[in-house]
C-alpha positions in Angstrom: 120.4 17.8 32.2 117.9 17.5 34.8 116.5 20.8 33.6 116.2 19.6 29.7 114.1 16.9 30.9 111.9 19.2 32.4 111.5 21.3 29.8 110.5 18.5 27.9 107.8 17.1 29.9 106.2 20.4 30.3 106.3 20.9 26.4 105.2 17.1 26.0 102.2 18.1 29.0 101.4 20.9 27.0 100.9 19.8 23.5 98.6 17.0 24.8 96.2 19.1 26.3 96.6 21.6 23.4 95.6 18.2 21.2 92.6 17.7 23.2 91.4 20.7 23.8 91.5 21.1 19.9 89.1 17.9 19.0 86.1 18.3 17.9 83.7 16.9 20.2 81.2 14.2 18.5 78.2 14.9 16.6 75.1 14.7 17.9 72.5 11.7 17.1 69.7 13.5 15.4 66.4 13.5 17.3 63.4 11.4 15.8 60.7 13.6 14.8 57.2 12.1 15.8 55.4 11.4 12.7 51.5 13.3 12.6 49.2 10.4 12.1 46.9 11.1 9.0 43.8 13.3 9.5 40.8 10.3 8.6 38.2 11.3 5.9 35.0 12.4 7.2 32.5 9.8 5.2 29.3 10.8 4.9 26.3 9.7 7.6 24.1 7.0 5.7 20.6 8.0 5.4 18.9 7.3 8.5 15.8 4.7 8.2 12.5 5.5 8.7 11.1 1.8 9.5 13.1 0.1 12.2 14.2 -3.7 11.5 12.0 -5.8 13.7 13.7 -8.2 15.7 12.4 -11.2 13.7 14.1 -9.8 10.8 15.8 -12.8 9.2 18.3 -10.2 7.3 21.4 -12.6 7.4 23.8 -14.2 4.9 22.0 -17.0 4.8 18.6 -15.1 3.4 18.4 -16.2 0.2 16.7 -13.3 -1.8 14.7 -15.6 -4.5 13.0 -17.6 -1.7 10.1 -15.2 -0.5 8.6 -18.4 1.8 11.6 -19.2 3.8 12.2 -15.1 4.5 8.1 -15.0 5.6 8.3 -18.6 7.8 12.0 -17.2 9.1 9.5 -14.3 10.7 6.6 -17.2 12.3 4.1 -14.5 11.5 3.0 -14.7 7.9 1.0 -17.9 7.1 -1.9 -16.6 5.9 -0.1 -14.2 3.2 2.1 -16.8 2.6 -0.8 -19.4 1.7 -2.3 -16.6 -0.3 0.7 -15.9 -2.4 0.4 -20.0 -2.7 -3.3 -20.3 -3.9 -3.0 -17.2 -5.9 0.5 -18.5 -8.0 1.8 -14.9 -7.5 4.9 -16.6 -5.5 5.9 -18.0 -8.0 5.9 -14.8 -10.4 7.8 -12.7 -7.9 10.5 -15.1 -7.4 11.0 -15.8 -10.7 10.6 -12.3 -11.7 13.9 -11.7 -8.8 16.1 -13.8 -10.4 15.6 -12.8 -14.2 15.5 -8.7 -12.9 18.6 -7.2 -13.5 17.6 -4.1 -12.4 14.0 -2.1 -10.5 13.1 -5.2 -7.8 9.8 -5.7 -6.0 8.8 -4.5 -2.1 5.9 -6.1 -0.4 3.6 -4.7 2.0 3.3 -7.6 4.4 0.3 -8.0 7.0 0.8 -10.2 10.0 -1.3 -13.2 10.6 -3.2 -11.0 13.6 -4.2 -8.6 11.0 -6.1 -10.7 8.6 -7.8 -12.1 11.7 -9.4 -8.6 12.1 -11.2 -8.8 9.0 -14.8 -9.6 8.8 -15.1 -13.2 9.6 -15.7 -14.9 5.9 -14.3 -11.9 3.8 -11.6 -13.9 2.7 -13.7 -16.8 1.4 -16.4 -14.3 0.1 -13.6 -13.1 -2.1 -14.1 -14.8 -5.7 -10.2 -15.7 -7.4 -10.3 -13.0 -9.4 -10.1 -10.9 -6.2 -8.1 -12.8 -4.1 -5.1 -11.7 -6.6 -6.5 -8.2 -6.9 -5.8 -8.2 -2.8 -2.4 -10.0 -3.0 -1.1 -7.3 -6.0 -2.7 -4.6 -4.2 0.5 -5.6 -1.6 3.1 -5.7 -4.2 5.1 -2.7 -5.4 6.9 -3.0 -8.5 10.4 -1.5 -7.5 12.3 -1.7 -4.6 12.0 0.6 -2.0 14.7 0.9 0.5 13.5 1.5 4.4 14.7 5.3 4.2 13.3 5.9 0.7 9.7 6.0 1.4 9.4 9.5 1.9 10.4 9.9 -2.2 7.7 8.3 -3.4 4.4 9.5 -5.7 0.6 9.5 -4.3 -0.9 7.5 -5.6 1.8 5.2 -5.5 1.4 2.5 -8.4 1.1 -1.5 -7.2 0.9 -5.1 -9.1 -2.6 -4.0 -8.9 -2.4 -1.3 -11.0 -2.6 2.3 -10.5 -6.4 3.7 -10.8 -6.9 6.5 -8.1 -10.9 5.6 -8.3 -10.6 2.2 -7.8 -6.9 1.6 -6.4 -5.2 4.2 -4.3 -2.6 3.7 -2.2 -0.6 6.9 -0.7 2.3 6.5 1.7 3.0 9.3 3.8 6.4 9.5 5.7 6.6 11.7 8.6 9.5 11.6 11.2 10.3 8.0 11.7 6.8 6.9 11.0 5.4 5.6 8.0 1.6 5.1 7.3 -0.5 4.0 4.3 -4.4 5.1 3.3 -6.1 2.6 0.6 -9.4 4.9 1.1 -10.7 1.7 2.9 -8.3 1.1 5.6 -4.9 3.5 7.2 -2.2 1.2 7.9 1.1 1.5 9.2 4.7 0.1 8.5 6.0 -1.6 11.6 9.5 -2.4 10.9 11.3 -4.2 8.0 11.4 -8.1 7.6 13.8 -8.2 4.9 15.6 -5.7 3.0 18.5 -6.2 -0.2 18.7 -4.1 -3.2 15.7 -6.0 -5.1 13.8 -7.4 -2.5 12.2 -5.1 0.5 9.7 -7.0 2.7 8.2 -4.3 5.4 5.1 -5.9 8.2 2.3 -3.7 8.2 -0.4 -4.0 11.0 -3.6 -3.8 8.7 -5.0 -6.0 5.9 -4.4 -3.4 2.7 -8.3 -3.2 1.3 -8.5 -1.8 -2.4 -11.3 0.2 -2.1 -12.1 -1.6 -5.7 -13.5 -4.1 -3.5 -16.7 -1.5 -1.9 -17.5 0.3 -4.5 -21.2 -0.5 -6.1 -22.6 0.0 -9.1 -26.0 1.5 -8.5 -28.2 1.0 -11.9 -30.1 4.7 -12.1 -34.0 4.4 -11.0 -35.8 3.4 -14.1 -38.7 5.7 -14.7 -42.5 4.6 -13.5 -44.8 3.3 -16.2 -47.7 5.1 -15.5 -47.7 8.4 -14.3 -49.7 9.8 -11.4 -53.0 10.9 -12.7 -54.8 14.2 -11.4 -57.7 13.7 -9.2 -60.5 15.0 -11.5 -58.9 12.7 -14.8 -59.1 9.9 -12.5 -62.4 10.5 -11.8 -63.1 10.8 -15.1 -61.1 7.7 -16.0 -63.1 5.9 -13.2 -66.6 7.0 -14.8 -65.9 6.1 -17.8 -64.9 2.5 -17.0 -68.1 2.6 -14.7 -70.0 3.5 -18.0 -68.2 0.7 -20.3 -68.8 -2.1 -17.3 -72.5 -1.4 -17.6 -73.1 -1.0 -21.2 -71.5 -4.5 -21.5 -73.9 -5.6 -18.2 -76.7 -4.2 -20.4 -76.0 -6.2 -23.4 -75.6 -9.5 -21.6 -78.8 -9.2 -19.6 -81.1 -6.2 -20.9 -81.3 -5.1 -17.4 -81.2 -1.2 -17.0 -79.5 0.6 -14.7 -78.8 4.2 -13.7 -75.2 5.3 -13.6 -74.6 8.8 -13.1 -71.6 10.5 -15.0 -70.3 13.5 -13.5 -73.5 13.7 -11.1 -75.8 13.7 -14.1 -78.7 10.8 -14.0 -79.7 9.1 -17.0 -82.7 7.9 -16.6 -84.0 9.5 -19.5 -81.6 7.2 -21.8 -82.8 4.1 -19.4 -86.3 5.0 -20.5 -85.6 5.4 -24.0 -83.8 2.0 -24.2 -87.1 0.6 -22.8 -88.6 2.0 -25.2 -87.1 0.9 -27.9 -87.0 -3.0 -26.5 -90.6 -2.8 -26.5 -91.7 -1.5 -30.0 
């Protein structure tokens, strides 16, 4: 009996560990796989400008792009342009011409107040009204040009002014990061930009733009002399003769006689015969 027992706790031992050993052992958790963040698009570098924004640039939301007088007093270095675009009514066009424009837009060649004051004193008031707009347009291009776009424009480059290479030529000429303008007159250069938007660039130059309109002078051709030179003999002719016609009308007047001599010949023969005759 004692046996039996045994033998059943050894078969009961064995199937247990049979059972286990059997099991299959649990699966696994599955390992997270890191997730590759995206590769970002490489955009494309923006055109680099070639006339730095000045630090008086008033280029903020609150710029409003139809009020040309608030961007130039924003800058404190503009009032005499801005009492010339004034007097001349020319404010008024360009802003009115920014809010109608759907398209093109307007850039202005701004000089500071320090440059006008290196004119000639009393050029400006010399100036009649008729060119005191001529000078004001002669600033004005009609299209907007961005502060990396100057290098893409046409000498001679056309203004408000118009666009007469005798009277009115303006060429820009872009090199590195500078910019520089020749009106023929004066070579000016772009110092940075006041304002910029997609219709309205306002760029401060350092030099009063001159048309050369303004120096040119119409010369009337020398008119021809009267009376040409005479030879030396036909004016001595032309004297004797007179010398003769002087004393004939002396001899008339008075019956006095006189000798003249004509080409060193004497007439005293004639005197004698007019004597002659008075006396018969």
């Amino acid at each position: 009996m004692k046996q039996a027992t045994l033998f059943f706790s050894s078969l009961f031992l064995l199937l247990s560990s049979t059972t286990m050993a059997i099991s299959p052992a649990p699966a696994a958790a599955p390992k997270a796989t890191a997730k590759t963040p995206p590769t970002p698009k490489a955009t494309a570098p923006s055109p680099k400008p070639l006339v730095p924004t000045i630090p008086q640039s008033p280029d903020s939301p609150d710029s409003v792009p139809d009020d040309i007088t608030r961007i130039l007093k924003k800058a404190k270095m503009f009032s005499v342009l801005i009492r010339l675009l004034k007097t001349t009514e020319i404010m008024n066009n360009i802003n009115s011409q920014l809010i109608t424009a759907k398209s093109g837009g307007i850039t202005i060649l701004a000089p500071d107040d320090s440059a006008f004051s290196n004119l000639k004193a009393g050029f400006l008031n010399s100036l009649n009204e008729g060119q005191k707009i001529e000078l004001v347009q002669f600033h004005i291009l009609p299209e907007f040009v961005s502060s990396s776009n100057f290098d893409s424009l046409s000498n001679p480059v056309q203004t408000v002014a118009g666009k007469d290479p005798a009277r009115l030529p303006l060429n820009v000429n872009a090199l590195g990061n500078s910019v520089n303008i020749s009106t023929g007159v004066v070579n000016a250069t772009v110092l940075g930009v006041v304002y910029s938007d997609n219709k309205l660039g306002i760029y401060h130059v350092d030099k009063v733009l001159l048309p050369l309109d303004f120096f040119i002078t119409n010369k009337a051709p020398a008119s021809a002399p009267s009376t040409l030179a005479k030879s030396p003999k036909a004016a001595k002719d032309n004297s004797s003769e007179d010398d003769q016609e002087e004393t004939n009308q002396h001899q008339n007047k008075s019956g006095a006689v006189s000798v003249v001599s004509i080409g060193g010949a004497t007439l005293m023969s004639l005197a004698i015969a007019l004597v002659a005759t008075m006396l018969s």
